[in-house]
Backbone as JSON, one array per atom type, in Angstrom:
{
  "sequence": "XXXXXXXXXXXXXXXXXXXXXXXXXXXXXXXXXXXXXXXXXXXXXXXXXXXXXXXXXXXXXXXXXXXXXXXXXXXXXXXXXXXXXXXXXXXXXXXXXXXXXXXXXXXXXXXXXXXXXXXXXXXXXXXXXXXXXXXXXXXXXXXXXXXXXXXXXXXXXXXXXXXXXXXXXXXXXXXXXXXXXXXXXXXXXXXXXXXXXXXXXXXXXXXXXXXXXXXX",
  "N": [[0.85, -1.2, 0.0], [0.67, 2.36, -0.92], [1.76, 4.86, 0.2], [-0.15, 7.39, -0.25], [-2.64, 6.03, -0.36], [-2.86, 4.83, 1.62], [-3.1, 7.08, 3.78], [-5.95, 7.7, 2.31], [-7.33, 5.5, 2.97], [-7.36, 5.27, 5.58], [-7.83, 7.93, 6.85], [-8.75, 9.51, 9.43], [-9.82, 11.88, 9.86], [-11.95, 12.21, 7.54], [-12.78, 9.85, 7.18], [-14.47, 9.42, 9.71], [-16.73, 11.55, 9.08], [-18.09, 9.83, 7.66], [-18.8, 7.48, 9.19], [-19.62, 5.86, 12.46], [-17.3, 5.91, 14.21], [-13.79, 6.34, 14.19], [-11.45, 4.47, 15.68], [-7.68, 5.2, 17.21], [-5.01, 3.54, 17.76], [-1.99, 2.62, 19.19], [0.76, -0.43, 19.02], [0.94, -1.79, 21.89], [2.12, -3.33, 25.09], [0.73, -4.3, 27.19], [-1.09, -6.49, 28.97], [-3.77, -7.01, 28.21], [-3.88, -6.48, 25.21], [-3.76, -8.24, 22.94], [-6.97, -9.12, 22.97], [-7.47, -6.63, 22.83], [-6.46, -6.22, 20.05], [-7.82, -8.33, 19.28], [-10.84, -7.64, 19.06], [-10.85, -5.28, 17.31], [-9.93, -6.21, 15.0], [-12.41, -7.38, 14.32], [-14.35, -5.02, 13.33], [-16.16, -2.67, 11.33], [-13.94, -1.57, 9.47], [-10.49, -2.58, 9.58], [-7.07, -1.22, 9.62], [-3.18, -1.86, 9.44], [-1.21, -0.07, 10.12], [2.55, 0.87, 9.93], [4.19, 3.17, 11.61], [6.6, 5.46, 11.59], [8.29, 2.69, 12.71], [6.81, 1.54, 14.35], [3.99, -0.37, 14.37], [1.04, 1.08, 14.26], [-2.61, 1.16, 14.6], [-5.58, 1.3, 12.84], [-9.18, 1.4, 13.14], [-12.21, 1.37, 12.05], [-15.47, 2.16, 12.87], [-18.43, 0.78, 12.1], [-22.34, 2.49, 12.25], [-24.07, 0.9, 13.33], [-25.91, -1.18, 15.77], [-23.56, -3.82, 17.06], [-21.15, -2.86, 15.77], [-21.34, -1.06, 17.49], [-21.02, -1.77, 19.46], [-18.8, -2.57, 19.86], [-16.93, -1.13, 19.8], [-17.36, 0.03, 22.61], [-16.54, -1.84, 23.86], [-13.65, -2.17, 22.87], [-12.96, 0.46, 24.05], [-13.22, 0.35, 26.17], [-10.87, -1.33, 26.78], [-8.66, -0.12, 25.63], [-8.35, 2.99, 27.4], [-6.59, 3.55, 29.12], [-4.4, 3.77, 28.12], [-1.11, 5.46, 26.5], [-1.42, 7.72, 23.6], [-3.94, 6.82, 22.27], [-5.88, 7.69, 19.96], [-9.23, 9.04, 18.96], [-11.57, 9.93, 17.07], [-14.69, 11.42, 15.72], [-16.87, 12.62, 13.61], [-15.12, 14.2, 11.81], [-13.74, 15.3, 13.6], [-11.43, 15.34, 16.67], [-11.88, 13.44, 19.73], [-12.29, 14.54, 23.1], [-12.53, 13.02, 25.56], [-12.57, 10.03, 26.63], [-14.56, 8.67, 28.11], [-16.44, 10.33, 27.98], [-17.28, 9.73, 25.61], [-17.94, 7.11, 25.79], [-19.95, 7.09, 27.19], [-22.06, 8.03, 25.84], [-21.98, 6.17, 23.42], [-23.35, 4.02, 25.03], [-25.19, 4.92, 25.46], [-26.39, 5.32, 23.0], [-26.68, 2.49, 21.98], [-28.54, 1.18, 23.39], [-30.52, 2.71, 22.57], [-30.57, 1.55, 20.22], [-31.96, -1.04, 20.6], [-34.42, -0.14, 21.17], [-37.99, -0.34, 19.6], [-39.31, 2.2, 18.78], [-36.85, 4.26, 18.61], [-36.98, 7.02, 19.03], [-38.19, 7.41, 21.71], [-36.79, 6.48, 23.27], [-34.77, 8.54, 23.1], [-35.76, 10.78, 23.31], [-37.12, 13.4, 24.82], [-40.29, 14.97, 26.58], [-41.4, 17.82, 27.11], [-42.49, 20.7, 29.31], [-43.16, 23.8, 27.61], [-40.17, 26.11, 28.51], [-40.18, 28.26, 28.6], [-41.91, 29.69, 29.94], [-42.68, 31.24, 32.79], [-44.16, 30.33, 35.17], [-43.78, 27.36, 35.06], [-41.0, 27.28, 34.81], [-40.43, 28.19, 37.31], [-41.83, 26.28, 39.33], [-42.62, 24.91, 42.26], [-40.5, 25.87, 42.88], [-40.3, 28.0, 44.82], [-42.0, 29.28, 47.75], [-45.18, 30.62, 49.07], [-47.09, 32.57, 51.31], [-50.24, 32.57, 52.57], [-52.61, 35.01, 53.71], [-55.23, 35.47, 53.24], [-58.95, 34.91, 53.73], [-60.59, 34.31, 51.54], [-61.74, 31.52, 49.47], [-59.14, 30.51, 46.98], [-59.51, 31.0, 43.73], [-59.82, 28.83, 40.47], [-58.0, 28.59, 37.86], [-58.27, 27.82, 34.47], [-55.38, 26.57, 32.6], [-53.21, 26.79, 29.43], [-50.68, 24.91, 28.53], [-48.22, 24.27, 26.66], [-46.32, 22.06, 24.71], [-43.39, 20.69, 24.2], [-40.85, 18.45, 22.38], [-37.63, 17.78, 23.46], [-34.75, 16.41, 21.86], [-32.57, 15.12, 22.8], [-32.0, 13.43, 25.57], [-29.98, 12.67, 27.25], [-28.56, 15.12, 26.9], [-30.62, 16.85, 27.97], [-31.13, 17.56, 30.96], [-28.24, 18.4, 31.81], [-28.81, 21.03, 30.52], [-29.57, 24.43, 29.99], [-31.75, 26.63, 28.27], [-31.24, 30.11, 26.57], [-33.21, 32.84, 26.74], [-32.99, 35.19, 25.7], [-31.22, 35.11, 23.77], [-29.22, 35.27, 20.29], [-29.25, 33.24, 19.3], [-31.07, 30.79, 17.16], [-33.28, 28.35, 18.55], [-33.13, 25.27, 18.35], [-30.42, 25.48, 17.44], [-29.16, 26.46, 19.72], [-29.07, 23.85, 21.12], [-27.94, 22.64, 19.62], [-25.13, 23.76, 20.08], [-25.1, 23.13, 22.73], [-24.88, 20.59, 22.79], [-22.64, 20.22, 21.62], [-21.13, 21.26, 23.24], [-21.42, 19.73, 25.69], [-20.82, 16.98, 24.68], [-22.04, 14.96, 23.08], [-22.86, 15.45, 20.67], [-22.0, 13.99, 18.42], [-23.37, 11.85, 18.02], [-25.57, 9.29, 16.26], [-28.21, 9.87, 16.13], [-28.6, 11.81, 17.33], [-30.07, 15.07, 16.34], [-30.73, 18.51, 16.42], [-32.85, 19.65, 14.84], [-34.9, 18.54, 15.41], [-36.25, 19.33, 17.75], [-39.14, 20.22, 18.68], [-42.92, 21.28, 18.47], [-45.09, 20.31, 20.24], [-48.12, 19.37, 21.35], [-50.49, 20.31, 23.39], [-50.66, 20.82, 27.2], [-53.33, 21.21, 29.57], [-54.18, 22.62, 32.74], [-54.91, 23.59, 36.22], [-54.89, 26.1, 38.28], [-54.19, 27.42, 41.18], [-55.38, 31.36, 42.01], [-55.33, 34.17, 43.7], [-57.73, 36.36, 45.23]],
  "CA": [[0.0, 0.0, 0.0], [1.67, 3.09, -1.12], [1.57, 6.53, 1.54], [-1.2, 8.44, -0.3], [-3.24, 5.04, -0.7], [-2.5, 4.75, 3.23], [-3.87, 8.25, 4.06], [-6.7, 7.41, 2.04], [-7.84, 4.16, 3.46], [-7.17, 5.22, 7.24], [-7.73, 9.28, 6.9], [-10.02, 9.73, 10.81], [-11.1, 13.23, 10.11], [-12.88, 12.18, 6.4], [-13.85, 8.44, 7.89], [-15.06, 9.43, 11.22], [-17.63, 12.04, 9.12], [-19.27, 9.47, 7.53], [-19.04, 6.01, 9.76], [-19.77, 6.07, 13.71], [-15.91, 6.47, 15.01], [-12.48, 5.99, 14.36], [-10.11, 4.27, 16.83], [-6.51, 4.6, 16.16], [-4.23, 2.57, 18.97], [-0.53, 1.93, 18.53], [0.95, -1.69, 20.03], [1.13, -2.14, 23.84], [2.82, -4.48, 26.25], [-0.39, -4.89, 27.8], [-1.8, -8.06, 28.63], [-5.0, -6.38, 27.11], [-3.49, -5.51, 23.73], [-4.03, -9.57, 22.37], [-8.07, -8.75, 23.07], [-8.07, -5.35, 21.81], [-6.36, -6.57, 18.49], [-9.11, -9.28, 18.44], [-11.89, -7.09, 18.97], [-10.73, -4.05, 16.83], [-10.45, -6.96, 13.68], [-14.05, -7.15, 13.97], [-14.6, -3.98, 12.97], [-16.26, -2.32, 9.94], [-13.0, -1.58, 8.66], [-9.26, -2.3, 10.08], [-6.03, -0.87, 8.75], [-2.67, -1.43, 10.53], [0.3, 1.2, 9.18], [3.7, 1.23, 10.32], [4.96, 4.29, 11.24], [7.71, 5.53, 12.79], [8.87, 2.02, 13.09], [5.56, 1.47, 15.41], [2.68, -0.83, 14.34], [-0.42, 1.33, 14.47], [-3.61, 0.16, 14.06], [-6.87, 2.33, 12.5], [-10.65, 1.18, 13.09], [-13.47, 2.29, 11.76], [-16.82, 1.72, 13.25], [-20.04, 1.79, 11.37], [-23.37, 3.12, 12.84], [-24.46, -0.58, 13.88], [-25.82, -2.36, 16.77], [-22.24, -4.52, 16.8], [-19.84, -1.85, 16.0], [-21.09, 0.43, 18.75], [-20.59, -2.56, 21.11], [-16.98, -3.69, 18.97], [-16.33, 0.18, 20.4], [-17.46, 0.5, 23.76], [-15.24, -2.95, 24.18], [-12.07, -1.48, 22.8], [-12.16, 1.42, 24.52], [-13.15, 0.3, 27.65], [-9.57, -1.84, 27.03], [-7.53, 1.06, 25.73], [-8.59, 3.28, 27.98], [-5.41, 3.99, 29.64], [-3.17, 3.29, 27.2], [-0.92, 6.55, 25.86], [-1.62, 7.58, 21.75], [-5.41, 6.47, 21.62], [-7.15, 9.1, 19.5], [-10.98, 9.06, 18.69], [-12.68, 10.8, 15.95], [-15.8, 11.28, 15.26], [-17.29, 14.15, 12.7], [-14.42, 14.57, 11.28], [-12.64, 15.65, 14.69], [-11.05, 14.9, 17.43], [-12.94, 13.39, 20.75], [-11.41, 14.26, 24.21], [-13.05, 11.84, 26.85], [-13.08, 8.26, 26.34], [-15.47, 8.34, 29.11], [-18.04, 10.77, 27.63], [-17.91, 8.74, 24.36], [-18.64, 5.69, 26.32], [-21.35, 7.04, 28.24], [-22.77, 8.51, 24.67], [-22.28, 4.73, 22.86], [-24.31, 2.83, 25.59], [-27.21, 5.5, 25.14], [-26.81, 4.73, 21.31], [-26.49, 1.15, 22.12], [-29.96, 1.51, 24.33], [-31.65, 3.57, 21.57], [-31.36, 0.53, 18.99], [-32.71, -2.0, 21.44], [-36.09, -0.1, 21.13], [-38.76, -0.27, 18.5], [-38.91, 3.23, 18.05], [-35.32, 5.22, 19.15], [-37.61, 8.44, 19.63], [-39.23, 6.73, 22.51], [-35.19, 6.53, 24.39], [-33.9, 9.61, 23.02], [-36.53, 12.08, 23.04], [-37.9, 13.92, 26.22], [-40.94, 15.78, 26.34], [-40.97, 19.11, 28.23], [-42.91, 22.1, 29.13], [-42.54, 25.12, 27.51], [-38.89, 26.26, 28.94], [-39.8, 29.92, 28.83], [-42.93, 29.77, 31.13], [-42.31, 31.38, 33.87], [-44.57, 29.4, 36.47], [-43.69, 26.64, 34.73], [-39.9, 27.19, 35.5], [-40.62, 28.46, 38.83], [-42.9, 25.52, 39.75], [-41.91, 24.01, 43.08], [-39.53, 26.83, 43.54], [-41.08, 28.92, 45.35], [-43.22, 28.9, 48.55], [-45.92, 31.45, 48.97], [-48.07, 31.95, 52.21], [-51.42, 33.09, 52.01], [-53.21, 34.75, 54.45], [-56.78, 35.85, 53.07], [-59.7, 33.91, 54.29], [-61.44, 33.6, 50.31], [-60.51, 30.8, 48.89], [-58.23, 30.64, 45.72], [-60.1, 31.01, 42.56], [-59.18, 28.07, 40.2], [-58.5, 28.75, 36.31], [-57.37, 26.8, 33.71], [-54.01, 27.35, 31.9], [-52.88, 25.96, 28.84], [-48.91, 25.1, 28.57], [-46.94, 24.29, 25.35], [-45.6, 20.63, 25.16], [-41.98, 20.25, 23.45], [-39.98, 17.18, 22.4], [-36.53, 17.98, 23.09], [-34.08, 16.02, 20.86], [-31.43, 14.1, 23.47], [-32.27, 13.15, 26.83], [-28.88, 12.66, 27.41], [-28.04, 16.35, 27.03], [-31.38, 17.43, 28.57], [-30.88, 17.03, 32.02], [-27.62, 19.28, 31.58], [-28.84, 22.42, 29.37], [-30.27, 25.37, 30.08], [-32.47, 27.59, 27.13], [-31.0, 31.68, 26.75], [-34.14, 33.33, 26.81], [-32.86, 36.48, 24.57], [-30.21, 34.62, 22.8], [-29.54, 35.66, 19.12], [-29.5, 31.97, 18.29], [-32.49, 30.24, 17.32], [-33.65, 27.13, 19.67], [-32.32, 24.22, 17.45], [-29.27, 25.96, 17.3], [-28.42, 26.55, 21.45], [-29.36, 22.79, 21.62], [-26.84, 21.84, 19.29], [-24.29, 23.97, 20.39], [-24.74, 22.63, 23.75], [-24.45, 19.41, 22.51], [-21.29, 20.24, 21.22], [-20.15, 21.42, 24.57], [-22.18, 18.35, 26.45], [-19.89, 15.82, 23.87], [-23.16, 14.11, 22.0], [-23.32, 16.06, 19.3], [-21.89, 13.02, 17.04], [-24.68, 10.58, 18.62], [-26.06, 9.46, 15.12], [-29.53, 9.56, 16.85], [-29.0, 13.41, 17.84], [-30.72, 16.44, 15.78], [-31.18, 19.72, 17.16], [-34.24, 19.98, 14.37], [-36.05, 17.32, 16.43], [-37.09, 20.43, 18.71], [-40.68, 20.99, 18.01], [-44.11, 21.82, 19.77], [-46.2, 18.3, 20.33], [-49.43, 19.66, 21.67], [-50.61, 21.45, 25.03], [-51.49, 20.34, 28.31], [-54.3, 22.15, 30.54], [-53.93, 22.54, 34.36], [-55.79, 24.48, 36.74], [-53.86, 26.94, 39.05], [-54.67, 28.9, 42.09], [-54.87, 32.45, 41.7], [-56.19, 34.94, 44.79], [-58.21, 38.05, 44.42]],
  "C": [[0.88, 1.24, 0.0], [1.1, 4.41, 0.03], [-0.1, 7.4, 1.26], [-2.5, 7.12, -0.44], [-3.69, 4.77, 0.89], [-3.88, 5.53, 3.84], [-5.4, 7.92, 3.41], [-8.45, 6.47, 2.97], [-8.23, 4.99, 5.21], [-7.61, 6.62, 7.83], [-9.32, 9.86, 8.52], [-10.59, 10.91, 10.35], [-12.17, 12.92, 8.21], [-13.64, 10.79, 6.75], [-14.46, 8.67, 8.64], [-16.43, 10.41, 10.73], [-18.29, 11.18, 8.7], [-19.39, 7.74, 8.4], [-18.96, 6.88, 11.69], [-18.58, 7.03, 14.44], [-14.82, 6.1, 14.02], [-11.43, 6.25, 15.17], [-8.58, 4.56, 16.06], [-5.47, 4.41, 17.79], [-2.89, 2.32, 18.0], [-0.42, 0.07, 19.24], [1.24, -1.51, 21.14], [1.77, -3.15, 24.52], [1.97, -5.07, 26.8], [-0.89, -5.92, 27.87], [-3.15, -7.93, 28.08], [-4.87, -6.24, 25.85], [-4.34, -6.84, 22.89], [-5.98, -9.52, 22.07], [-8.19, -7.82, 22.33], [-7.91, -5.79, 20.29], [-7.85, -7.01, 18.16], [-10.5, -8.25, 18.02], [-12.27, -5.68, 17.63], [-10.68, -4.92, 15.39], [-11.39, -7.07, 13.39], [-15.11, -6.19, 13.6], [-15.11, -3.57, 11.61], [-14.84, -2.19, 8.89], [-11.32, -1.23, 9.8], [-8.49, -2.66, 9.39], [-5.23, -0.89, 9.68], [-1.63, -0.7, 9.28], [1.32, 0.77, 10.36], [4.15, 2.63, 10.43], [5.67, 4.71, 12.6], [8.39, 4.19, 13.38], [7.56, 1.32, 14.19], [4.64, 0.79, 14.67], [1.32, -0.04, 15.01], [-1.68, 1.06, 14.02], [-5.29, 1.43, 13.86], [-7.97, 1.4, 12.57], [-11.63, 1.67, 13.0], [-14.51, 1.13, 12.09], [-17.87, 2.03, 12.27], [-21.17, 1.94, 12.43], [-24.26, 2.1, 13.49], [-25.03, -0.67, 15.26], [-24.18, -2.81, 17.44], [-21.26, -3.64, 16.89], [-19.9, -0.91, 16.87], [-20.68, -0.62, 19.82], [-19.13, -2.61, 21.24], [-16.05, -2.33, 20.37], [-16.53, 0.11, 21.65], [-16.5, -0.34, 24.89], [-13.86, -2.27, 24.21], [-11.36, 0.03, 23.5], [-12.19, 1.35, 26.02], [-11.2, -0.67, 28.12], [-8.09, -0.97, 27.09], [-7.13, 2.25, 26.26], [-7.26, 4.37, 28.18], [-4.32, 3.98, 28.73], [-2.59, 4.84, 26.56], [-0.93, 6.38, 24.05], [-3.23, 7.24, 21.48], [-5.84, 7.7, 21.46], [-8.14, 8.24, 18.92], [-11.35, 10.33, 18.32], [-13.94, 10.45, 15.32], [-16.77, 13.07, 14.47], [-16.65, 14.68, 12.34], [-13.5, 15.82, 12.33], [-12.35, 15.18, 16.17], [-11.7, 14.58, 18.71], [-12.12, 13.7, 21.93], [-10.82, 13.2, 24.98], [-13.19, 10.96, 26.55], [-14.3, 8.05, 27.46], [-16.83, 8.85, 28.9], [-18.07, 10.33, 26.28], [-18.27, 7.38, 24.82], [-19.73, 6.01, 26.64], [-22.62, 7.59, 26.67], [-23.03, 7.02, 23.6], [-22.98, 4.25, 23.56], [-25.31, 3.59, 25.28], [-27.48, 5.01, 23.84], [-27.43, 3.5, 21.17], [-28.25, 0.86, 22.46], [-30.79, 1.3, 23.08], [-31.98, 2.07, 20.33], [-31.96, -0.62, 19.86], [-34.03, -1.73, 21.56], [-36.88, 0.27, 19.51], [-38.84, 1.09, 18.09], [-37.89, 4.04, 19.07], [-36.11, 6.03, 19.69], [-37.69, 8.41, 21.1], [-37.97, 6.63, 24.08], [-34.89, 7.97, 24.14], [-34.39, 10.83, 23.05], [-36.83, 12.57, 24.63], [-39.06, 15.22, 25.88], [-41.3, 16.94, 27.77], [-42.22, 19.9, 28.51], [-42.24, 23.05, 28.36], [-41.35, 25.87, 28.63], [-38.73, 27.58, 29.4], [-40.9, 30.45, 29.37], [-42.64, 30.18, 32.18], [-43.45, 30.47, 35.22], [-44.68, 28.28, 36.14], [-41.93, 26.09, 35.48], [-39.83, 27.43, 36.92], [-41.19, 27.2, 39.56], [-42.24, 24.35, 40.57], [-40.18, 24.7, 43.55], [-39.53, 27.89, 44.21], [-42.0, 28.78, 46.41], [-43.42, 30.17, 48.91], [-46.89, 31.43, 50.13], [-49.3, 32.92, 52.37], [-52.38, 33.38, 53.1], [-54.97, 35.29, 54.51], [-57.18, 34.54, 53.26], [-59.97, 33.34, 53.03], [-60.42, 32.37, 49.92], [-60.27, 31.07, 47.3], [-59.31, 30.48, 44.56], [-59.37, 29.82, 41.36], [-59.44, 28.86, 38.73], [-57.64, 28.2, 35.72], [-56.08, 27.46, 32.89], [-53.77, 26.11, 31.25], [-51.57, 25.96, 28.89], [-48.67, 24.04, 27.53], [-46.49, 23.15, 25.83], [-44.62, 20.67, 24.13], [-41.32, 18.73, 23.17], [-38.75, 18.07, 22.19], [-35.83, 16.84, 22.63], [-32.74, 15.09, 21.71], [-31.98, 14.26, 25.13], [-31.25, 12.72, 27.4], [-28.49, 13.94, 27.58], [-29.11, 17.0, 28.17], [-31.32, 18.24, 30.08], [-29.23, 18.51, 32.37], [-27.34, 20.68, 30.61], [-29.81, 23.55, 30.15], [-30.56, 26.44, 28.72], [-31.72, 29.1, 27.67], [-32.08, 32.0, 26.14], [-34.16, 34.07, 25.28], [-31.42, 36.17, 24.19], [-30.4, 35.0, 21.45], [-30.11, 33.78, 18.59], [-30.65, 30.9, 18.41], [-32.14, 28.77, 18.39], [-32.68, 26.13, 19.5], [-30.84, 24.87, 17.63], [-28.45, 25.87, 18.98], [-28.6, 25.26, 21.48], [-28.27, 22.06, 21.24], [-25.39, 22.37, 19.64], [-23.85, 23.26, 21.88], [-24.95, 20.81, 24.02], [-22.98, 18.98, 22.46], [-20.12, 20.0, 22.7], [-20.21, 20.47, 25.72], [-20.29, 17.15, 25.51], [-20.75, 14.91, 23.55], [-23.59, 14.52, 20.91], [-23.26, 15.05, 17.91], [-23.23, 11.7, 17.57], [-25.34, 10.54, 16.96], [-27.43, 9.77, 15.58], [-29.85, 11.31, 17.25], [-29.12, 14.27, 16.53], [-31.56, 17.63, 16.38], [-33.0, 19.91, 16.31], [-35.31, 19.18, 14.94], [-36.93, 18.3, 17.3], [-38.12, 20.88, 18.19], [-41.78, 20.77, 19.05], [-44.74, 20.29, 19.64], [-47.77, 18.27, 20.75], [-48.83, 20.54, 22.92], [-51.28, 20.48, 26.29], [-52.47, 21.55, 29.41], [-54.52, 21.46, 32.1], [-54.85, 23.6, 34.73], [-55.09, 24.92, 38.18], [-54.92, 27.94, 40.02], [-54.54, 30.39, 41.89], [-55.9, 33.28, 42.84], [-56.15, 35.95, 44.68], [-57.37, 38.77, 45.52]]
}
């Protein structure tokens, strides 16, 4: 295989945009290494190069069932090991730990009939104020009438990762539209490559009606 034939075949930031990941591991001493090999052969696609005199070894994952497991294996082995890079979207991943914890949700998501159903969360409206307030706040009331009840409708959302959810907060008077803060803070979460994540997923789903105290 000649150098630019190499680059080709093995190139992480143009593989990793269109297949799940790409591992790339040199050889180890490790009594783990014999495993990782095995596991990292089972791969959508493995390339080893020489370089520098060094046996390194490239794996590409596809978007699978299988290859998210092949992955969550090999990295739970290489872990520690110095030289393991991981790309995915055509760049570089930090955390082996928040791409693990982002493959088992994947992993999850194909185990159900419909993905939505794992990966979605449905919300209140975000920019409600006694919606956000609700249960934050105690109020003590000392007129005799009692509370007047009236109904209120409230805005139902599907947000788009339930994985990120949980850690985001909406900017009110942000320039950037909705979809947009969701995916940025995806970015900054580390699920943004989740094949399963799309900020355009953010949309209204209906309304729910409650009935709220309110005193004259």
């Amino acid at each position: 295989m000649t150098s630019d034939e190499l680059v080709s075949a093995i190139d992480p930031f143009s593989k990793s945009s269109e297949h799940l990941l790409v591992v790339i591991f040199t050889k180890s001493s490790s009594i783990n290494f014999p495993l990782a090999l095995n596991i990292a052969e089972g791969a959508n696609r493995f390339v080893t190069a020489d370089i520098k005199g060094k046996p390194t070894y490239f794996v590409q994952f596809a978007k699978s069932n299988d290859d998210a497991g092949r992955a969550v294996a090999l990295l739970d082995l290489v872990k520690d090991w110095k030289g393991v890079q991981i790309f995915s979207r055509g760049r570089l991943l930090a955390s082996v730990f928040t791409v693990n914890m982002v493959l088992n949700c994947f992993i999850n998501s194909l185990s159900c009939r419909d993905y939505t159903a794992h990966c979605h969360e449905i919300i209140d409206d975000p920019f409600r104020e006694d919606v956000r307030s609700s249960g934050l706040s105690l109020s003590i009331n000392l007129v005799t009438k009692p509370p007047i009840k009236q109904k209120v409708v409230i805005d139902r959302f599907s947000f788009p990762c339930k994985h990120l959810y949980f850690h985001f907060r909406f900017q009110k008077d942000h320039p950037a539209s909705l979809p947009d803060q969701i995916q940025a803070g995806a970015v900054n979460y580390g699920c943004d490559w989740c094949p399963n994540f799309s900020p355009d997923n953010w949309k209204k789903v209906g309304e729910k009606e409650l009935f709220k105290d309110f005193f004259e």
